[in-house]
C-alpha positions in Angstrom: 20.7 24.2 -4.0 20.2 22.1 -6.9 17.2 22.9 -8.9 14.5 19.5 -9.7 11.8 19.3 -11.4 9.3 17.2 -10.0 6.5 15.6 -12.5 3.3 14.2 -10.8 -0.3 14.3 -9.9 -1.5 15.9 -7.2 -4.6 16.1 -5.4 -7.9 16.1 -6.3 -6.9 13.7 -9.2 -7.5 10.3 -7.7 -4.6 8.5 -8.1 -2.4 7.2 -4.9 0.6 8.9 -6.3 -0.9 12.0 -5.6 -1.2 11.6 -1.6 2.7 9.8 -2.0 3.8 12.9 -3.7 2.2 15.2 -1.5 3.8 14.3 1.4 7.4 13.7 -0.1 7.7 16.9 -1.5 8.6 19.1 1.8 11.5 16.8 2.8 12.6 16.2 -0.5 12.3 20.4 -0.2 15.0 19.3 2.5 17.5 19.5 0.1 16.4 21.0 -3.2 14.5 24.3 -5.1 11.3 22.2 -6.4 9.3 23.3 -9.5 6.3 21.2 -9.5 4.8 19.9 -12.8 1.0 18.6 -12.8 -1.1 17.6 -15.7 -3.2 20.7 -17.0 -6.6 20.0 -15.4 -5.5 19.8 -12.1 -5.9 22.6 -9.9 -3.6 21.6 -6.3 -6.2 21.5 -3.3 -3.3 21.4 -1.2 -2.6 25.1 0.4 1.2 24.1 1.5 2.1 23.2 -1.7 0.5 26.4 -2.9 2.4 28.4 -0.5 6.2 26.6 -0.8 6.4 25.3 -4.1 6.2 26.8 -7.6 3.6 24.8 -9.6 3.0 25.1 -13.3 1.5 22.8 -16.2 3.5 19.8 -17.3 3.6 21.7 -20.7 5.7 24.5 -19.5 8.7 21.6 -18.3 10.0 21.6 -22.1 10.0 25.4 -22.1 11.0 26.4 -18.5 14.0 23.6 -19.2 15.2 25.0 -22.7 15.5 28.1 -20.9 17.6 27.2 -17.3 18.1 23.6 -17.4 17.3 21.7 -14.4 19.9 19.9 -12.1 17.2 16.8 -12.2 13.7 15.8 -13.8 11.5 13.2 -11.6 8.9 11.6 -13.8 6.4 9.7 -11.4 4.6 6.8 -13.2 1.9 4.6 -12.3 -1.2 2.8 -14.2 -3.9 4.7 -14.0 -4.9 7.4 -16.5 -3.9 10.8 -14.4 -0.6 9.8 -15.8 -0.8 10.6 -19.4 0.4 14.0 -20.1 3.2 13.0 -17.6 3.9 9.6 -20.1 4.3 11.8 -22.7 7.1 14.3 -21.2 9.1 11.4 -20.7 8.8 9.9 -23.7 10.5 13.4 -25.5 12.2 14.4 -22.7 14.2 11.6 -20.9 14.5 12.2 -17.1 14.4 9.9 -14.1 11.6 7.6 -14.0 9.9 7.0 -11.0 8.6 3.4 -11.4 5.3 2.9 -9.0 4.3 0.0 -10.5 5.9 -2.8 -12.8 2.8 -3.5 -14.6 1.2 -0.5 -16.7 -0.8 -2.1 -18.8 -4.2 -0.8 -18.2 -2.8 2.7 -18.6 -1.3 1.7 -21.9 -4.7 0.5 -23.5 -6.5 3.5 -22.1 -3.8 5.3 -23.3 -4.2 3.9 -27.0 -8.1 4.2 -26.8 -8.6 7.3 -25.2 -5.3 9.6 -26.1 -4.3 8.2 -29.3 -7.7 7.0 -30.8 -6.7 4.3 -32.2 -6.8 0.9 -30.7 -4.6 -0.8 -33.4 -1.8 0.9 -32.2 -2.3 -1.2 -28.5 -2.9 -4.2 -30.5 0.1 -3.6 -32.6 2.6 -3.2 -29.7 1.2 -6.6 -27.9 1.9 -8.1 -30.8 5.3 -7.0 -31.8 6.5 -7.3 -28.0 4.7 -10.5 -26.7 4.0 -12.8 -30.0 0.7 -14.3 -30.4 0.5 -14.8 -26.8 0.3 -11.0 -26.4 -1.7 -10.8 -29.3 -4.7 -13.7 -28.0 -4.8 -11.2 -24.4 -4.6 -7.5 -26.6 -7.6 -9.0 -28.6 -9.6 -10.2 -25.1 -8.3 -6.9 -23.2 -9.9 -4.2 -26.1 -13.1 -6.4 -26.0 -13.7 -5.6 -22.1 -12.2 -8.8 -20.4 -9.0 -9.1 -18.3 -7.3 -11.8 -18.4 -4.5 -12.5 -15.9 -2.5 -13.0 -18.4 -2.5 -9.2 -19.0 0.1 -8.5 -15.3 2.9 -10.6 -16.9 3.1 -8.6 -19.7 3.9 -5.0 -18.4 4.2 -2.5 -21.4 6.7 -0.8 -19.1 9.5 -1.2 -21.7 9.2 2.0 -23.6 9.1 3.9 -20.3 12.5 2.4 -19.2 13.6 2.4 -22.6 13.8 6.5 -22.5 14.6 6.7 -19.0 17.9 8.2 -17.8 17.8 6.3 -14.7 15.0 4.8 -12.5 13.9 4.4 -8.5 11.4 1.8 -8.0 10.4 1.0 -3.7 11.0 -2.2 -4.4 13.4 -5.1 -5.5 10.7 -6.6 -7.5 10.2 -3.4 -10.0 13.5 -2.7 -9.9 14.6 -6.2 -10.6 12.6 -6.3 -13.8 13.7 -3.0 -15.0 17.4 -4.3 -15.0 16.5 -7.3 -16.6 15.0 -5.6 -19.5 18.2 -2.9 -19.5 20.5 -4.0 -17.4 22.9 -1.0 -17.7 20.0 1.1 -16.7 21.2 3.2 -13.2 18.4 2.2 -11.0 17.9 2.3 -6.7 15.7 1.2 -4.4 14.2 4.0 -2.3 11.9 2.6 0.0 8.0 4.3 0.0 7.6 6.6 2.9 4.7 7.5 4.7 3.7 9.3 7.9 4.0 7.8 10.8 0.3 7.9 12.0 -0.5 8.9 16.0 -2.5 5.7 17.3 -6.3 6.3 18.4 -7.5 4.1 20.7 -10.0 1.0 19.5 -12.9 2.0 21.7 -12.6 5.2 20.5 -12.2 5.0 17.3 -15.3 2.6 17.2 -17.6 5.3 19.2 -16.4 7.6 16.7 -17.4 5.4 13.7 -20.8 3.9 15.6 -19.3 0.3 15.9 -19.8 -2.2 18.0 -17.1 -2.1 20.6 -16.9 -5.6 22.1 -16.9 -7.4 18.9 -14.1 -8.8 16.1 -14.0 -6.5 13.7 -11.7 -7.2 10.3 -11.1 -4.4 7.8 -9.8 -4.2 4.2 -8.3 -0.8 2.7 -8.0 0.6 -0.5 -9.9 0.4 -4.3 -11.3 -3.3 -4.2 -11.5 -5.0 -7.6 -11.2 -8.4 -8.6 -7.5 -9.1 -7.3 -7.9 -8.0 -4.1 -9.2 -11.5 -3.0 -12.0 -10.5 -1.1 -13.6 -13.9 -2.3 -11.4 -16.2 -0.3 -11.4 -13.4 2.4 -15.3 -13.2 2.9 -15.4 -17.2 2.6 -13.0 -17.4 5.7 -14.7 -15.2 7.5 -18.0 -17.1 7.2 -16.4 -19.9 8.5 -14.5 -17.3 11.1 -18.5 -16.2 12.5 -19.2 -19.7 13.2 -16.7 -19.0 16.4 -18.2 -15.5 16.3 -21.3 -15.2 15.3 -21.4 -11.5 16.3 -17.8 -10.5 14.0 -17.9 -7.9 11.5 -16.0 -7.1 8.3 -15.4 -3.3 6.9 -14.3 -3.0 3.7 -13.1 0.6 3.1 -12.8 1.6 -0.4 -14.0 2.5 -3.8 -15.2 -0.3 -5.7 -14.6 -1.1 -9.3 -18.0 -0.4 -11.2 -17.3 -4.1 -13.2 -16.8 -5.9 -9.9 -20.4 -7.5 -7.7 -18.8 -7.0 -5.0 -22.5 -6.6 -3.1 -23.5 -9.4 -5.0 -20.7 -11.6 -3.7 -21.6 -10.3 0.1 -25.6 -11.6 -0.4 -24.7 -14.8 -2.1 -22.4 -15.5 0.5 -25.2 -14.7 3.1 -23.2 -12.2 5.0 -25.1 -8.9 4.1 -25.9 -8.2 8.2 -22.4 -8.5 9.1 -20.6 -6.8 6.4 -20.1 -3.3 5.7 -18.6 -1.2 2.2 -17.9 2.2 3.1 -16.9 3.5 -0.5 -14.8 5.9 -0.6 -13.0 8.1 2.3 -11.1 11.0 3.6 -7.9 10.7 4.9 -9.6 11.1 8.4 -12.1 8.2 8.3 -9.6 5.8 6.8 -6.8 6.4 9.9 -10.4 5.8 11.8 -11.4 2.8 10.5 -7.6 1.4 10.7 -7.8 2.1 14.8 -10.9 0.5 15.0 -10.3 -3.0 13.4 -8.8 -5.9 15.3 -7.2 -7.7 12.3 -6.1 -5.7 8.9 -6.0 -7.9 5.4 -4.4 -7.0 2.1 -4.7 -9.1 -0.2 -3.9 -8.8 -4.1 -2.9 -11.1 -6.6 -2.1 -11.3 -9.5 0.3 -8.3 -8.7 1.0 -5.1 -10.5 4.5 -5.3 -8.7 3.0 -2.0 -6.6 4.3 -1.0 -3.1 0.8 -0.8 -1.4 0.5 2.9 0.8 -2.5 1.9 2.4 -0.7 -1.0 3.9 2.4 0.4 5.2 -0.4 3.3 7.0 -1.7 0.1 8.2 1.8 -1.3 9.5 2.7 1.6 10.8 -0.4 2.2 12.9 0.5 -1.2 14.6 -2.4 -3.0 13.5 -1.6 -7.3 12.6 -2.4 -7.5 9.1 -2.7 -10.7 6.5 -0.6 -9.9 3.1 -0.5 -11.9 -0.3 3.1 -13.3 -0.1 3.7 -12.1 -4.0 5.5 -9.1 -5.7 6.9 -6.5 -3.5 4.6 -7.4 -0.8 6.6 -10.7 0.0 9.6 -8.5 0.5 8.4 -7.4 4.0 10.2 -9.0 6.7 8.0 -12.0 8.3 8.2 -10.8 12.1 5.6 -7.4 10.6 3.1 -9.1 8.8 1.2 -12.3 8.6 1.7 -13.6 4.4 -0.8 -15.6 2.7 -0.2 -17.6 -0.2 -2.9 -17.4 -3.3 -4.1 -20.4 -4.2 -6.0 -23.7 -3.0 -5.0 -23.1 0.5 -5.6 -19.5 1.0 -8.9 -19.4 2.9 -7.6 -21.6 5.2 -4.4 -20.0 5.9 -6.8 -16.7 6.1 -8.8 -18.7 8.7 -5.8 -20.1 10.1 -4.2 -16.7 10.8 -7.1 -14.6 12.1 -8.2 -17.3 14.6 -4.9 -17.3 15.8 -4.8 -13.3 16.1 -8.5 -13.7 17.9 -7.0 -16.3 20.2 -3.8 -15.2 21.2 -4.1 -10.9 21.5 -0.3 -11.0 22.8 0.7 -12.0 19.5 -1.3 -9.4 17.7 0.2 -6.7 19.8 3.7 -8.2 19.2 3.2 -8.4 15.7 2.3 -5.0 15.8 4.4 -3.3 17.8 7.1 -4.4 14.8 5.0 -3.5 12.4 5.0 -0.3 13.8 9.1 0.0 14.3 10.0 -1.3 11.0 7.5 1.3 9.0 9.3 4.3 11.5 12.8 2.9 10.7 13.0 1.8 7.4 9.5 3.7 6.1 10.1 7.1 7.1 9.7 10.1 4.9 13.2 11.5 5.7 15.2 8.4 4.8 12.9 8.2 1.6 13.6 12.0 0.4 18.0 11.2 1.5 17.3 8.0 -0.8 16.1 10.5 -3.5 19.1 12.9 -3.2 22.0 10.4 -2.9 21.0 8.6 -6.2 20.8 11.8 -8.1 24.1 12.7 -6.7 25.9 9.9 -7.4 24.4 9.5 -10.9 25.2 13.4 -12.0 28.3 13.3 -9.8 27.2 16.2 -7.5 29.2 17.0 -4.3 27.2 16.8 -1.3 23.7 15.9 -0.7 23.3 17.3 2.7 19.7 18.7 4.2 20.0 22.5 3.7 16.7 23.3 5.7 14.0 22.2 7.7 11.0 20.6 5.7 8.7 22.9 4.3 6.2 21.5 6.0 5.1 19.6 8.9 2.7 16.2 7.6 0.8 16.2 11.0 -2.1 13.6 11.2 -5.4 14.7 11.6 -8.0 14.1 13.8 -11.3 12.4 12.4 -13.8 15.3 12.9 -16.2 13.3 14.7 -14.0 11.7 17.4 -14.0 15.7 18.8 -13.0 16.4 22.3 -14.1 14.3 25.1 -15.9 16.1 28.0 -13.5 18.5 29.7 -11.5 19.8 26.7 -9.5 16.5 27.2 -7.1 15.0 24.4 -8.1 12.5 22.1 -7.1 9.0 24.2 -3.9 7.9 22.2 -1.7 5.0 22.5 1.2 6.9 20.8 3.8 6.8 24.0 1.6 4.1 26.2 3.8 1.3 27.3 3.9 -2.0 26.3 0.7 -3.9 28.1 1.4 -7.4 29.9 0.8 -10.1 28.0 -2.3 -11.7 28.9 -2.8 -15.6 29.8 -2.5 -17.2 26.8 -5.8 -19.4 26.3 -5.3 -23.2 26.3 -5.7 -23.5 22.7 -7.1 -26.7 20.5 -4.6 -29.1 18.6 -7.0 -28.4 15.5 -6.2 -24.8 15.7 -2.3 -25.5 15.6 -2.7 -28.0 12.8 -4.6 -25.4 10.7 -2.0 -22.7 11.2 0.4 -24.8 9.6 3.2 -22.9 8.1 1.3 -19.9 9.6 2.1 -20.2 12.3 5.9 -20.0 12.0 5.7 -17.1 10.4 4.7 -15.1 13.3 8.1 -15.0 15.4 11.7 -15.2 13.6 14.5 -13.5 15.5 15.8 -14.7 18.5 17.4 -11.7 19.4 14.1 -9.5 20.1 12.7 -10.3 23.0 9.1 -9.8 22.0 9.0 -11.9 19.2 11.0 -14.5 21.3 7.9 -14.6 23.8 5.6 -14.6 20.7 7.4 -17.7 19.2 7.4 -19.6 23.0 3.6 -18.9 22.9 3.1 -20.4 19.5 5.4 -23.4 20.8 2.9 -23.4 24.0 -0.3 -23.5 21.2 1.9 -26.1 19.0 2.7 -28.5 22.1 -0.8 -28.3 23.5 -2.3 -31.6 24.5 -5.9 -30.7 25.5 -8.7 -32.5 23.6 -10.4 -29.8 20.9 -13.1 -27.9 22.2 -15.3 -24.7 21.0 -14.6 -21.7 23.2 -15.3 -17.6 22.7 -12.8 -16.3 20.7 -12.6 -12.7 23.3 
């Protein structure tokens, strides 16, 4: 078996890339002998990786390769600070770069602060790559402030500048890679991610202490500025004055610069809005099962393949995406986009009345969702995406499977959901069958008019029947010639 090196953090360092790597690793063990490479202060929490792989310090690659040369080296990098150490291997010791993220910015003026000391040298490389342009944002960006300016100027180009070849889970990185070095080798692989066992809503919501019979959005993942949670929270105060009773759970960290809990009291939604903080893995599958409608919003765009929202596709849940970066590549029948800009709250509106309205749609959606994250998502098509562009890039012979994976990535079950009475199993929906489609309410021609180009979003191909029946109900909704009129949205 070909030997790899494999260059990445793990957990507990709190970077996304280290959940991502952690459950690649034993199908990409599929096919390879793994040495695993983590920055010196991490200590791996995980007792599988412990037990199958062989882990050392990213300071040992240069040694441990001068001495038996590996068939591969796999540099994973992203923009957040946990990736330092693993910046500077690649810098001396070109590999394959693993591109999470076009934009790496923030990492780079940490990088210059923290590692190097010395500011100048961030202020210098602005200059010399982006002009005065680059210069005016270096100057605002080392005094505190982040301009938006700041994502189109990426200060990825030394990193593909050294990099033997690159994988990126998206057209979008990979797109700007080549158009920087366009002889670069370079592949898509798309992100995989388990497929998650579905809990059912009522249960996850006893589980969690949440109202049963109400709407309930949720929004996953670090929140910060770009996630738009100011149009977000602004549609769903309009979205309360159907249902006064709705509630919003945003699940996440939250930047320490953002006023995020000021935003929530200015907006006068303090009894009807809950942040979490931070989660296990556990709590965050539980709080996916337990919302109606998912959003993810970002923009401006890193050009980052968003984990928490393929978990969230792939536990069949209708959820409202930014239609920018990588995020626009999804296919339109698995996800409801939303353009940034003048128009968003109302499309936000716009979709998740709909949703509300019309349940058949959201299961349809989902149901998609669902498929396309177990078809085109899956771990084992990501790790063979891995292997086939290393062997056709070193010319090897066969990039077979040699073995089982080394491990099994088996979901959890939230601790506090338990066992029902009896020593019954958990209530999932994970082989249920497709419920009937309900009566589709006689909606209002206001609610039509809203969804605008919404609307058409939510069914495409004629050829599956589901989305067929969702696209004759939205032509039911758009065809509608009842007078407007308020009604309960369940």
């Amino acid at each position: 078996m070909k030997r790899l090196a494999y260059c990445s953090p793990v957990n507990p360092l709190p970077s996304g890339i280290s959940d991502y790597s952690e459950e690649l690793l034993p199908y990409l063990g599929r096919f390879a002998e793994i040495t695993l490479f983590v920055p010196d202060s991490a200590s791996p929490s995980n007792r599988d990786l412990k037990r199958w792989i062989e882990i050392r310090p990213m300071d040992d690659l240069p040694r441990l390769n001068s001495t038996r040369p590996f068939d591969a080296i796999l540099y994973h990098i992203g923009n957040s600070p946990v990736h330092a150490q693993i910046y500077e291997h690649a810098q001396r010791l070109p590999g394959i770069v693993v591109l999470h993220e076009w934009v790496l910015h923030h990492f780079k003026l940490w990088y210059a602060a923290t590692r190097r000391g010395k500011v100048d040298c961030y202020l210098r490389e602005m200059a010399e790559r982006y002009g005065e342009r680059g210069a005016a944002v270096a100057r605002r960006m080392a005094r505190g402030q982040f301009p938006d300016d700041a994502f189109v100027m990426p200060l990825a180009e030394d990193v593909i500048d050294r990099a033997v070849g690159l994988i990126g889970h998206s057209h979008y990185v990979v797109e700007r890679a080549r158009g920087w070095r366009p002889h670069l080798p370079s592949v898509v692989v798309p992100m995989g991610v388990p497929l998650p066992r579905l809990i059912e809503v009522r249960t996850a919501r006893r589980a969690l202490d949440l109202p049963v019979d109400v709407p309930i959005w949720a929004s996953f993942g670090h929140i910060n500025p770009y996630k738009r949670m100011e149009p977000a929270l602004r549609a769903f105060r309009r979205f309360r004055e159907w249902e006064p009773d709705a509630r919003y759970i945003l699940v996440g960290s939250v930047s320490p610069t953002y006023d995020l809990r000021g935003l929530i009291r200015r907006l006068g939604l303090a009894d009807a809005v809950e942040v979490t903080g931070y989660v296990s893995a556990a709590a965050f599958r539980s709080y996916v099962a337990a919302a109606d409608i998912c959003l993810n919003l970002r923009y401006p765009t890193a050009g980052e393949t968003s984990a928490s929202l393929l978990r969230l596709l792939g536990a069949g849940k209708p959820t409202l995406v930014s239609a920018v970066g990588a995020l626009d590549e999804l296919p339109q029948a698995v996800c409801c986009k939303v353009d940034p800009g003048s128009a968003e709250g109302d499309q936000i509106l716009s979709y998740t009345r709909l949703l509300q309205l019309a349940p058949m749609l959201g299961d349809r959606l989902g149901r998609g969702a669902r498929q396309f994250v177990a078809e085109q998502h899956s771990l084992d098509r990501a790790a063979q995406g891995y292997l086939d562009f290393l062997a056709e890039l070193y010319g090897w012979e066969s990039v077979a499977p040699q073995r089982a994976p080394l491990w099994q990535m088996e979901e959890e079950v939230v601790p506090a959901l338990g066992q029902p009475p009896g020593g019954a199993a958990v209530p999932t929906l994970q082989d249920a069958p497709a419920p009937p489609s309900p009566e589709l309410p006689r909606p209002m021609l206001d609610l039509a008019r809203d969804a605008g180009s919404a609307l058409a979003e939510l069914g495409q191909r004629a050829e599956d029947r589901a989305l067929a029946d969702a696209a004759s109900a939205i032509a039911d909704l758009m065809g509608a010639d009842e007078p407007a009129e308020d009604r309960p949205m369940r």
